[in-house]
N, CA, C, O and CB atoms as a CASP TS submission, in Angstrom:
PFRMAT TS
TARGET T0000
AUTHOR 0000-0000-0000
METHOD Language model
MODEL 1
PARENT N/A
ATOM      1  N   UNK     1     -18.767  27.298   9.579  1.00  0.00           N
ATOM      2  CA  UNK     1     -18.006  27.202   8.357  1.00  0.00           C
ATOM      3  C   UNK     1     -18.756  27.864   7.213  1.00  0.00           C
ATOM      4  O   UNK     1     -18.061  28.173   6.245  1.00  0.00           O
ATOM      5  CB  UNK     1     -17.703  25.750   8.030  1.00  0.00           C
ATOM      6  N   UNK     2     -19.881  28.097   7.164  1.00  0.00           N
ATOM      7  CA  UNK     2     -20.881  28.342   6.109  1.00  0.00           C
ATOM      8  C   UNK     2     -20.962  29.598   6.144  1.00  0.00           C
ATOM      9  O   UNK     2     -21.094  30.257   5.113  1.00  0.00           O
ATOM     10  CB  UNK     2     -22.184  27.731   6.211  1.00  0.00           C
ATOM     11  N   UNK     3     -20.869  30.335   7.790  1.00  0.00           N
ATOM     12  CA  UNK     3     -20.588  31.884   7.561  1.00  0.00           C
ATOM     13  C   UNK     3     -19.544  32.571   6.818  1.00  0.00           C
ATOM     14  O   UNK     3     -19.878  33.654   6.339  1.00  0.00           O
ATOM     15  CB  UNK     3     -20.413  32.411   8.661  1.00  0.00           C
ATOM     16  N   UNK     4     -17.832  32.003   6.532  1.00  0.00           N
ATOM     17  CA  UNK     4     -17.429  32.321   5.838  1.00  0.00           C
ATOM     18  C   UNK     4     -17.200  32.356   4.034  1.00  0.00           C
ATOM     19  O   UNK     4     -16.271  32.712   3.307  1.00  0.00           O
ATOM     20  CB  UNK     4     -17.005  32.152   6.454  1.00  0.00           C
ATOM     21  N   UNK     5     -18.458  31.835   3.817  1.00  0.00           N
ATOM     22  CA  UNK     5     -18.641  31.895   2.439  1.00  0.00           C
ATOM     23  C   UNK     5     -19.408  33.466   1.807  1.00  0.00           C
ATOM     24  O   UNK     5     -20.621  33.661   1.890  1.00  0.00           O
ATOM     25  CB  UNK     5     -19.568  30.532   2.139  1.00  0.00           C
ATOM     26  N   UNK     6     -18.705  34.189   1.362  1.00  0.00           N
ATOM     27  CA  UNK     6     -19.397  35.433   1.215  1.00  0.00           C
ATOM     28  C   UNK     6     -20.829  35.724   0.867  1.00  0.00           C
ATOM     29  O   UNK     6     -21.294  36.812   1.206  1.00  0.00           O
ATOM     30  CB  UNK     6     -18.789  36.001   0.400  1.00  0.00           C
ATOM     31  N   UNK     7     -21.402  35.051   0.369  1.00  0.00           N
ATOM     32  CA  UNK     7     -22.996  35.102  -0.173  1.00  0.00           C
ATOM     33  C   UNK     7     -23.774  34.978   1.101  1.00  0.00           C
ATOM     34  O   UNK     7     -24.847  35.575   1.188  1.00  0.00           O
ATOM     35  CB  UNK     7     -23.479  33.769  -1.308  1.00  0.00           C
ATOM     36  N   UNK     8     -23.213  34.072   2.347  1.00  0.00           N
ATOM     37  CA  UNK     8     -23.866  34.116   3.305  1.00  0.00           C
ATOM     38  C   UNK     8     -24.346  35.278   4.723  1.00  0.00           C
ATOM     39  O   UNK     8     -23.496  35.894   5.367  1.00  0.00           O
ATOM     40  CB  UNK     8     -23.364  33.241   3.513  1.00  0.00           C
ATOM     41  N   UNK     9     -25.320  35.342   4.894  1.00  0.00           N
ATOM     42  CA  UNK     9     -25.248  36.395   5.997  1.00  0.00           C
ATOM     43  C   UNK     9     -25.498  35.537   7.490  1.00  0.00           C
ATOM     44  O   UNK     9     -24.694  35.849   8.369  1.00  0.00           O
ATOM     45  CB  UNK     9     -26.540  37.681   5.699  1.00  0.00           C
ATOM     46  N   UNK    10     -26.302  34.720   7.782  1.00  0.00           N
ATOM     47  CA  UNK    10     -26.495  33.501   8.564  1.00  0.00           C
ATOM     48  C   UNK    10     -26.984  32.749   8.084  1.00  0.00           C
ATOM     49  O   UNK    10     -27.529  32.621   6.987  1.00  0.00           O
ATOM     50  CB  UNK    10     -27.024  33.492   9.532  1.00  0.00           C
ATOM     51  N   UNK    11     -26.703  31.750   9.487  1.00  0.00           N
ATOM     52  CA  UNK    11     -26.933  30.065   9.232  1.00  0.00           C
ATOM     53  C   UNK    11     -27.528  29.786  10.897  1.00  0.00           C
ATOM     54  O   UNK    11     -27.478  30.353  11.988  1.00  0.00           O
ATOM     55  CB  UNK    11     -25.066  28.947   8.734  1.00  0.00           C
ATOM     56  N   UNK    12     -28.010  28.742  10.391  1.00  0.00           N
ATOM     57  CA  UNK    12     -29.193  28.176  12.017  1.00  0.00           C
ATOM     58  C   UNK    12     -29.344  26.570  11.622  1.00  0.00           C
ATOM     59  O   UNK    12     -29.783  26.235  10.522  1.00  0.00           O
ATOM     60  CB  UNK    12     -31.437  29.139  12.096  1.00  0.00           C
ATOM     61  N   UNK    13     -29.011  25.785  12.449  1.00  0.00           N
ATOM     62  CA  UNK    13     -28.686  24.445  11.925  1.00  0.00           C
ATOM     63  C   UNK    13     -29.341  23.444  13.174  1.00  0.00           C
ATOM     64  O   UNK    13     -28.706  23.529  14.226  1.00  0.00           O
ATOM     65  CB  UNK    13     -26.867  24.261  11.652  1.00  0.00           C
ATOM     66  N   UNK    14     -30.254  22.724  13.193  1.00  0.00           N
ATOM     67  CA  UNK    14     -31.233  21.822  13.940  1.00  0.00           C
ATOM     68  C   UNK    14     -31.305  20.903  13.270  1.00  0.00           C
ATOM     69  O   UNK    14     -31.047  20.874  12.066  1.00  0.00           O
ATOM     70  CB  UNK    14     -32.502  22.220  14.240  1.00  0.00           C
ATOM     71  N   UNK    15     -31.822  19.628  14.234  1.00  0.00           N
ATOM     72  CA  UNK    15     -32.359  18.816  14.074  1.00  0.00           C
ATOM     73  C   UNK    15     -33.876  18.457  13.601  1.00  0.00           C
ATOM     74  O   UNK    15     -34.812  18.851  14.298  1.00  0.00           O
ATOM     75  CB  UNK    15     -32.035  18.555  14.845  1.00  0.00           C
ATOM     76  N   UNK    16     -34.119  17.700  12.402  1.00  0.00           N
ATOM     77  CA  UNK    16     -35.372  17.589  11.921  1.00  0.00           C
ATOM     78  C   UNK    16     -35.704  15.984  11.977  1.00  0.00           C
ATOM     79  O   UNK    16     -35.134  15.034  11.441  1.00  0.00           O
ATOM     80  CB  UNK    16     -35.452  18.261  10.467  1.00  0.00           C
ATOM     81  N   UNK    17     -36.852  16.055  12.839  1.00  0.00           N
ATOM     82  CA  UNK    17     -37.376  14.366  12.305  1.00  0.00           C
ATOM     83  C   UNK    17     -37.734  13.635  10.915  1.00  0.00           C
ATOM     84  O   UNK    17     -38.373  13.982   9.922  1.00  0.00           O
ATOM     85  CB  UNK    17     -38.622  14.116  12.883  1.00  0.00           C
ATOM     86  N   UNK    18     -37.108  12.585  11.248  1.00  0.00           N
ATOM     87  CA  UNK    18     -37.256  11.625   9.817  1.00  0.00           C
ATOM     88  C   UNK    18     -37.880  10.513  10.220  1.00  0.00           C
ATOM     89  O   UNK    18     -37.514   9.964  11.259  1.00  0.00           O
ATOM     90  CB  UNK    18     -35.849  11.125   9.040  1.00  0.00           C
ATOM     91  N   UNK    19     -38.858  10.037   9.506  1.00  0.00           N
ATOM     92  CA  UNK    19     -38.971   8.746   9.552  1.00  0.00           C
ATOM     93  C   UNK    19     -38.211   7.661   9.641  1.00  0.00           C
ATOM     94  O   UNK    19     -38.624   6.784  10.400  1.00  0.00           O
ATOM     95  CB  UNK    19     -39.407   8.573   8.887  1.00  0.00           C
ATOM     96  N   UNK    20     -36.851   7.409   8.870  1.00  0.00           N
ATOM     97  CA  UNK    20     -36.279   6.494   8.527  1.00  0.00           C
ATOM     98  C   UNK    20     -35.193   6.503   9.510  1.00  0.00           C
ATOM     99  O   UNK    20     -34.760   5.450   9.979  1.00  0.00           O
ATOM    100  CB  UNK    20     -36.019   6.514   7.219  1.00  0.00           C
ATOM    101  N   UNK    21     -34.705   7.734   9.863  1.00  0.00           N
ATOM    102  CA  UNK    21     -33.648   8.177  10.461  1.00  0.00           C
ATOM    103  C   UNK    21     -33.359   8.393  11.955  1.00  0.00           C
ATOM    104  O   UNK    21     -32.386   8.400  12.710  1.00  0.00           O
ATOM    105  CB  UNK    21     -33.515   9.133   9.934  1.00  0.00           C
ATOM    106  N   UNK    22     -34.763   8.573  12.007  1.00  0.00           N
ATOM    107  CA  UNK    22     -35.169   9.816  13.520  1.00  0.00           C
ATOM    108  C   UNK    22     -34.477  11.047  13.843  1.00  0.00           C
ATOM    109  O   UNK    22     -34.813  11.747  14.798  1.00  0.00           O
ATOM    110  CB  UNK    22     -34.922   9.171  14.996  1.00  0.00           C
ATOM    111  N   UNK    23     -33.386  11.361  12.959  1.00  0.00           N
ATOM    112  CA  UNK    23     -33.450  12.816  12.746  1.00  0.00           C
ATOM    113  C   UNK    23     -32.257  13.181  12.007  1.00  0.00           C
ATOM    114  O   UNK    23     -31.178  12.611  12.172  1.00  0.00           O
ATOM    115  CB  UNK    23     -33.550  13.620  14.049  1.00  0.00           C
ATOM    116  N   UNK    24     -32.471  14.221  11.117  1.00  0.00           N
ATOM    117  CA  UNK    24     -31.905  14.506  10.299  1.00  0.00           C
ATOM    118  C   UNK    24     -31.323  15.902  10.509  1.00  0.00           C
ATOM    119  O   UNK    24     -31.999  16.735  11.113  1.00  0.00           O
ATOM    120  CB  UNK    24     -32.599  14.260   9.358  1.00  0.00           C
ATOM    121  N   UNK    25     -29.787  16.290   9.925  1.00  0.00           N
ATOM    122  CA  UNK    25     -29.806  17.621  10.465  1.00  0.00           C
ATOM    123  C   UNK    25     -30.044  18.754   9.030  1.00  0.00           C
ATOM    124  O   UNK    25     -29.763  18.500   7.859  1.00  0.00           O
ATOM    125  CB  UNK    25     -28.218  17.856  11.375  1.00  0.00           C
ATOM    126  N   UNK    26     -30.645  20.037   9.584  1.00  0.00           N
ATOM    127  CA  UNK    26     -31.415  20.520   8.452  1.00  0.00           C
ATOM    128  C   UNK    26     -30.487  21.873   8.817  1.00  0.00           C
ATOM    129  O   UNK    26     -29.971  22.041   9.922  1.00  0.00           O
ATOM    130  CB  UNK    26     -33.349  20.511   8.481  1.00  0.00           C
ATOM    131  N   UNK    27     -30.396  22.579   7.966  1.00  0.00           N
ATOM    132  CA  UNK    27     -29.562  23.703   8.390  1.00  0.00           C
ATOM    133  C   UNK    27     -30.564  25.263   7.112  1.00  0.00           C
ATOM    134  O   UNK    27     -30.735  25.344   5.896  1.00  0.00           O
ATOM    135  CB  UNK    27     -27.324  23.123   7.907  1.00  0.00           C
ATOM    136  N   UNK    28     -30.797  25.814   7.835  1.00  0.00           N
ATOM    137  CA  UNK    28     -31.247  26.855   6.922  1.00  0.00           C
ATOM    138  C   UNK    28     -30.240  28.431   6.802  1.00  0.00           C
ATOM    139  O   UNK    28     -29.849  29.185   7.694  1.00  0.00           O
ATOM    140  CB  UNK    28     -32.814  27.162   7.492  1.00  0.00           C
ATOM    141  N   UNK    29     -30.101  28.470   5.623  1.00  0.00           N
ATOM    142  CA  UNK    29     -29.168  29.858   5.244  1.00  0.00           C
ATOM    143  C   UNK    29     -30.016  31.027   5.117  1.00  0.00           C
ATOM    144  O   UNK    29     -31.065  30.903   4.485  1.00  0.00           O
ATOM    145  CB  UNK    29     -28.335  29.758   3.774  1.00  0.00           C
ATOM    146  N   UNK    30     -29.699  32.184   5.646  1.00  0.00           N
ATOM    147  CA  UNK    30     -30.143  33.496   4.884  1.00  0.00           C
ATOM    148  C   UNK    30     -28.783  33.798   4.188  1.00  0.00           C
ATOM    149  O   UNK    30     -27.638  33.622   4.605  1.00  0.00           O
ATOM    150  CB  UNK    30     -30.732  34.863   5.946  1.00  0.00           C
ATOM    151  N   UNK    31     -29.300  34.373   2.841  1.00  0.00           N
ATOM    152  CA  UNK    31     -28.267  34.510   2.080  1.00  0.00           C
ATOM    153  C   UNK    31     -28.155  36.238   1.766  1.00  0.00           C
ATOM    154  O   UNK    31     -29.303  36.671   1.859  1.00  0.00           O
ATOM    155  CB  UNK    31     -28.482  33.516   0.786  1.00  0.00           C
ATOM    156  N   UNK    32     -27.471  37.039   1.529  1.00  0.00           N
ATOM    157  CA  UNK    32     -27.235  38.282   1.626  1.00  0.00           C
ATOM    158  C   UNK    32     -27.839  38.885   0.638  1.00  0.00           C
ATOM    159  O   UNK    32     -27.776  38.396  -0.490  1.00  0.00           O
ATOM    160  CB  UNK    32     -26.026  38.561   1.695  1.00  0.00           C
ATOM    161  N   UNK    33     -28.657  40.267   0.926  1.00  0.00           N
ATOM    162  CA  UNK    33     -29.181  40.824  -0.435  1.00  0.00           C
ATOM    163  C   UNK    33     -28.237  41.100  -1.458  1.00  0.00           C
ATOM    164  O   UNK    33     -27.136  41.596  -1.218  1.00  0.00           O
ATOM    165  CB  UNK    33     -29.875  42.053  -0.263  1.00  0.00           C
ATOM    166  N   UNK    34     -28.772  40.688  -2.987  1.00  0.00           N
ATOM    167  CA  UNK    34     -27.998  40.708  -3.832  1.00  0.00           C
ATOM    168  C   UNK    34     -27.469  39.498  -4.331  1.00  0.00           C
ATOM    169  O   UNK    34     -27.519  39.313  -5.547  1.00  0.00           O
ATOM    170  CB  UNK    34     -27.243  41.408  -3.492  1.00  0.00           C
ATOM    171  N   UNK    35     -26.933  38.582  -3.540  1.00  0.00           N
ATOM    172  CA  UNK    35     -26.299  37.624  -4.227  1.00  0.00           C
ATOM    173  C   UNK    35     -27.073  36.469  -4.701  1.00  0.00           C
ATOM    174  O   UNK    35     -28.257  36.204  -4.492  1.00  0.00           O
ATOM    175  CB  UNK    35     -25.321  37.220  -3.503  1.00  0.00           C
ATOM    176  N   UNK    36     -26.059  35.738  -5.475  1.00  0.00           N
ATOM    177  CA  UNK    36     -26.989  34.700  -5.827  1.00  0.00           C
ATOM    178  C   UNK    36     -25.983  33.189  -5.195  1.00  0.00           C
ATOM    179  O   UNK    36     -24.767  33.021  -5.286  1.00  0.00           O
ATOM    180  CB  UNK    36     -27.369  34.792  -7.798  1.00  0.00           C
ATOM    181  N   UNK    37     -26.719  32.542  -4.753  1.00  0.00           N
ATOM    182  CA  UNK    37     -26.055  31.281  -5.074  1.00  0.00           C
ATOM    183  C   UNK    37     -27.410  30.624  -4.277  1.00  0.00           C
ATOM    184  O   UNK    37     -28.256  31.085  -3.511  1.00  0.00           O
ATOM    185  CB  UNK    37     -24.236  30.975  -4.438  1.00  0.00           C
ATOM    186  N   UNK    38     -27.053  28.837  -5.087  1.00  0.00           N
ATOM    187  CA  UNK    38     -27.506  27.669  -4.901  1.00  0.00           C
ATOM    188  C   UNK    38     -27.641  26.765  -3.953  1.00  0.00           C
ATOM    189  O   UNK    38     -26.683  26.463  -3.241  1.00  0.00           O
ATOM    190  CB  UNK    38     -27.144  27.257  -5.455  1.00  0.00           C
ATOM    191  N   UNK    39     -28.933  26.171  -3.803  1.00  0.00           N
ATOM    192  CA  UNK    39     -28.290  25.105  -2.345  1.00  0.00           C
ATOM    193  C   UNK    39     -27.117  23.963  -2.649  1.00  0.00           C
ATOM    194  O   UNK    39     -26.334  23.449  -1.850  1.00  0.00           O
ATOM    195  CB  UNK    39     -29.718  24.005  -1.653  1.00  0.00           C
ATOM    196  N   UNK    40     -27.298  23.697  -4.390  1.00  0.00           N
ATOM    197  CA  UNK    40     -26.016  23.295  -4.258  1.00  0.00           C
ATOM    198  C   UNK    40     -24.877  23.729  -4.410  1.00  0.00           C
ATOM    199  O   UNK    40     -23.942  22.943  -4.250  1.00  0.00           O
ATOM    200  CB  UNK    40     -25.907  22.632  -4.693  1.00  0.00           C
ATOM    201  N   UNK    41     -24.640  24.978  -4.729  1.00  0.00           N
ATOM    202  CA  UNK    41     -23.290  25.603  -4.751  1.00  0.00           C
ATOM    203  C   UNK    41     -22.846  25.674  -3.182  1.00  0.00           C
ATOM    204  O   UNK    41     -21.673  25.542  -2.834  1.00  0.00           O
ATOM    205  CB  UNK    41     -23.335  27.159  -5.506  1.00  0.00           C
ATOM    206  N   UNK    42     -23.867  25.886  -2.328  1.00  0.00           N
ATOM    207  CA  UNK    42     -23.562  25.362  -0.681  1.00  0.00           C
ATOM    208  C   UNK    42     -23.242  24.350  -0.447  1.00  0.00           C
ATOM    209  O   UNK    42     -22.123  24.174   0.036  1.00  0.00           O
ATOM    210  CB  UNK    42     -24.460  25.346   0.210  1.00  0.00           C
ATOM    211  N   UNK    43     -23.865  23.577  -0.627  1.00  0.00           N
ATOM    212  CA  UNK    43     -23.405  21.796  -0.315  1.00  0.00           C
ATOM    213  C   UNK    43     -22.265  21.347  -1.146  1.00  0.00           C
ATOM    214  O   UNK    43     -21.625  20.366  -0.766  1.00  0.00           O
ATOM    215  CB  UNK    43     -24.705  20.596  -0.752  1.00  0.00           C
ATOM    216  N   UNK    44     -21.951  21.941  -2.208  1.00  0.00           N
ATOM    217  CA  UNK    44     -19.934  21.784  -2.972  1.00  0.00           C
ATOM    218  C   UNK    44     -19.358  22.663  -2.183  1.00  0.00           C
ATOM    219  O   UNK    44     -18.158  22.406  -2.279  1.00  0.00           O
ATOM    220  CB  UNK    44     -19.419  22.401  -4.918  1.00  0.00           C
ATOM    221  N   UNK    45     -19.504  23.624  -1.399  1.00  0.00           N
ATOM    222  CA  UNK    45     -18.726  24.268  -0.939  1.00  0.00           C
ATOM    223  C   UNK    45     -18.751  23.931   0.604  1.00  0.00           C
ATOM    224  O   UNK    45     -17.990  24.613   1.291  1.00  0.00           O
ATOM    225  CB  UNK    45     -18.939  25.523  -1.369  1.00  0.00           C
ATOM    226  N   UNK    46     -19.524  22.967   1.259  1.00  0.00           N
ATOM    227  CA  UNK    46     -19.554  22.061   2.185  1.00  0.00           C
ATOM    228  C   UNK    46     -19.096  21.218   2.426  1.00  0.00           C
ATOM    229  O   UNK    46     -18.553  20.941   3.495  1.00  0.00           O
ATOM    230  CB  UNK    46     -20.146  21.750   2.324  1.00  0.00           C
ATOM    231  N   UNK    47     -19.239  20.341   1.118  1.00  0.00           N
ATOM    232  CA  UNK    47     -18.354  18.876   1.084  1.00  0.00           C
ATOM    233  C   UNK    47     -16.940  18.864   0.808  1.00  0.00           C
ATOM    234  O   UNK    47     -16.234  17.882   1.040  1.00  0.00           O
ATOM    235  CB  UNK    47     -18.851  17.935   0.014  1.00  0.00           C
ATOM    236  N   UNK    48     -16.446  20.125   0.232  1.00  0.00           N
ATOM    237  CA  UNK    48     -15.236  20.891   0.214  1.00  0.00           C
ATOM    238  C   UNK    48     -14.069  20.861   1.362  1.00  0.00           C
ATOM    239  O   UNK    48     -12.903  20.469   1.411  1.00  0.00           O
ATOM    240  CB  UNK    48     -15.691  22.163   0.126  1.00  0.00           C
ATOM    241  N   UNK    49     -15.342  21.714   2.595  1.00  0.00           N
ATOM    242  CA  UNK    49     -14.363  21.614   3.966  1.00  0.00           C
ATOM    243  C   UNK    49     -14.797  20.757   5.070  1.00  0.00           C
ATOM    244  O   UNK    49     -14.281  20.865   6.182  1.00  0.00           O
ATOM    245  CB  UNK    49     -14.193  22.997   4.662  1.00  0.00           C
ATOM    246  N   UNK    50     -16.014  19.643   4.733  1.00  0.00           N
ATOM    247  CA  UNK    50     -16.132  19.373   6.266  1.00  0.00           C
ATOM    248  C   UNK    50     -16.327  17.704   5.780  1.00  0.00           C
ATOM    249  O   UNK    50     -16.534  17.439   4.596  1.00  0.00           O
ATOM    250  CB  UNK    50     -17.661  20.331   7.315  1.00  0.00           C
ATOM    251  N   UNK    51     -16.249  16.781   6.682  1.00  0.00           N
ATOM    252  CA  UNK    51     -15.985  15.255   6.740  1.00  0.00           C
ATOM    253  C   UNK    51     -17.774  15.204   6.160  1.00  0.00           C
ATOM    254  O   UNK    51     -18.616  16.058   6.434  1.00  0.00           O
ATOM    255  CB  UNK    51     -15.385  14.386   8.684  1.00  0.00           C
ATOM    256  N   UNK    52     -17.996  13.952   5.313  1.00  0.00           N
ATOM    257  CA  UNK    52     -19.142  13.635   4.748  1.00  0.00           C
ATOM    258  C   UNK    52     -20.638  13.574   5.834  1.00  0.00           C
ATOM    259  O   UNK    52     -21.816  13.830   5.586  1.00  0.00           O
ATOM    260  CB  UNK    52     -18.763  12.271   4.076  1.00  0.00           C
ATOM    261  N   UNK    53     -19.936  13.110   7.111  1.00  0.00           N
ATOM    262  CA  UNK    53     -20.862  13.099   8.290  1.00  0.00           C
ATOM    263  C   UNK    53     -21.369  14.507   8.271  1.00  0.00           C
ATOM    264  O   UNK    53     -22.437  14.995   8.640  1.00  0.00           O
ATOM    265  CB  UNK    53     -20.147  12.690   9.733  1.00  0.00           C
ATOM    266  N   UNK    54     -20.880  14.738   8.027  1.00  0.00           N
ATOM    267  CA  UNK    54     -21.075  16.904   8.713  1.00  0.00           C
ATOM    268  C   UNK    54     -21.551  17.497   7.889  1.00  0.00           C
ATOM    269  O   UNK    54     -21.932  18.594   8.296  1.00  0.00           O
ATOM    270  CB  UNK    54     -19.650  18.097   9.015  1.00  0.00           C
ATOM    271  N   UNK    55     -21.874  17.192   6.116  1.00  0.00           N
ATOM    272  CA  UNK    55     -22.573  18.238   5.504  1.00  0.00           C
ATOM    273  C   UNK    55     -24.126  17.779   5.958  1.00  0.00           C
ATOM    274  O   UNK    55     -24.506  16.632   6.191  1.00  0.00           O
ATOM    275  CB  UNK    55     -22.244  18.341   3.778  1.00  0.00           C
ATOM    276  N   UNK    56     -24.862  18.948   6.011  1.00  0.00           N
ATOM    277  CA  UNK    56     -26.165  18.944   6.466  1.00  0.00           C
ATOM    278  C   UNK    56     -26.885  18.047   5.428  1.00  0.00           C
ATOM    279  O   UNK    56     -26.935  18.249   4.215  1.00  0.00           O
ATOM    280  CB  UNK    56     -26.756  20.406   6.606  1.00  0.00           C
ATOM    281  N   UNK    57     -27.384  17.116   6.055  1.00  0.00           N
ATOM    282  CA  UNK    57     -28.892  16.509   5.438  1.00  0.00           C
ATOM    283  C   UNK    57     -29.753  17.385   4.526  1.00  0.00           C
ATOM    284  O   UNK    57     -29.618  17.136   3.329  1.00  0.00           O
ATOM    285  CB  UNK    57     -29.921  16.182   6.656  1.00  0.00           C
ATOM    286  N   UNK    58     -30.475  18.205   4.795  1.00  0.00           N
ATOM    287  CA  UNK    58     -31.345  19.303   4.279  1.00  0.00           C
ATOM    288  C   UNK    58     -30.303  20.676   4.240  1.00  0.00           C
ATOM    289  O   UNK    58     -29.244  20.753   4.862  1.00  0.00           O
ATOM    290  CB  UNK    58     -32.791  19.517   5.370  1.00  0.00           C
ATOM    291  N   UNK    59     -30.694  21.389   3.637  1.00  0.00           N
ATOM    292  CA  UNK    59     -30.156  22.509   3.372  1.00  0.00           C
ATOM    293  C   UNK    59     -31.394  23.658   2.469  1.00  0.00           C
ATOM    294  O   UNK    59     -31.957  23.417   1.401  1.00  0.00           O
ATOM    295  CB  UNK    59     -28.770  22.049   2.541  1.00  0.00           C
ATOM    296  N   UNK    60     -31.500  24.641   3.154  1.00  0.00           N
ATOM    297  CA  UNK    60     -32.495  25.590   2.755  1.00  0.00           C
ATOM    298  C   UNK    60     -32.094  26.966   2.985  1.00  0.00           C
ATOM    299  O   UNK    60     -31.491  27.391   3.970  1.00  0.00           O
ATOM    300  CB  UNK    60     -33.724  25.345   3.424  1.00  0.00           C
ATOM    301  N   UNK    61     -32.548  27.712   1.825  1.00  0.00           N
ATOM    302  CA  UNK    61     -31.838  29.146   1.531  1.00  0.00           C
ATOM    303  C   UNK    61     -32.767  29.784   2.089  1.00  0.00           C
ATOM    304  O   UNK    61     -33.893  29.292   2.006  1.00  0.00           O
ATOM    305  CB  UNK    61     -31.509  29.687   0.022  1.00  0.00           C
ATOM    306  N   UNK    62     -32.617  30.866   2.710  1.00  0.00           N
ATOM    307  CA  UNK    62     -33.966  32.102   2.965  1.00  0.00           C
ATOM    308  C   UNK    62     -33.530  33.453   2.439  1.00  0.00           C
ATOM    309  O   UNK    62     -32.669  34.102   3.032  1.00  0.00           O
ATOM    310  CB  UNK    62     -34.388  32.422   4.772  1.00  0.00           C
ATOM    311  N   UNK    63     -33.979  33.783   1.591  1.00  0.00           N
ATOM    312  CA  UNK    63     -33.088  34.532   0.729  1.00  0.00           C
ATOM    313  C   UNK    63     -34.118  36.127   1.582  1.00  0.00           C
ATOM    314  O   UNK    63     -35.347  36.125   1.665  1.00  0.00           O
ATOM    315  CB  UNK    63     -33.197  34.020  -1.500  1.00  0.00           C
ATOM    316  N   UNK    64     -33.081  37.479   2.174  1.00  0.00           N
ATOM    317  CA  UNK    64     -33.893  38.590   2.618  1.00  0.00           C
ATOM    318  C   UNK    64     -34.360  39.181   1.355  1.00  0.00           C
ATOM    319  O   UNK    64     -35.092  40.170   1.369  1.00  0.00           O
ATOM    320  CB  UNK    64     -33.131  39.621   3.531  1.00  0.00           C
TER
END
């Protein structure tokens, strides 16, 4: 779902250990040269289309 947001070029989405949790899901973006956007302009545009279970825990940009 995150690939069709234009700023994005990929996404890679795993599981990360938590203490509290035992695991959390962490999802990291590369975002396309040039653009700009936010981890939270991702996560509003997450909670947008997918059930509250499903937006990623962590969320991290890797900008090329």
């Amino acid at each position: 779902m995150l690939l069709a947001h234009p700023a994005v070029a990929a996404v890679s989405t795993t599981g990360t250990p938590d203490d509290y949790l035992g695991e959390v899901v962490t999802t990291v973006v590369r975002v396309k040269s040039g653009n700009r956007v936010s981890e939270e302009d991702l996560r509003a545009y997450c909670r947008q289309r997918l059930s509250p279970l499903k937006v990623p825990d962590v969320l991290r940009l890797d900008r090329a």
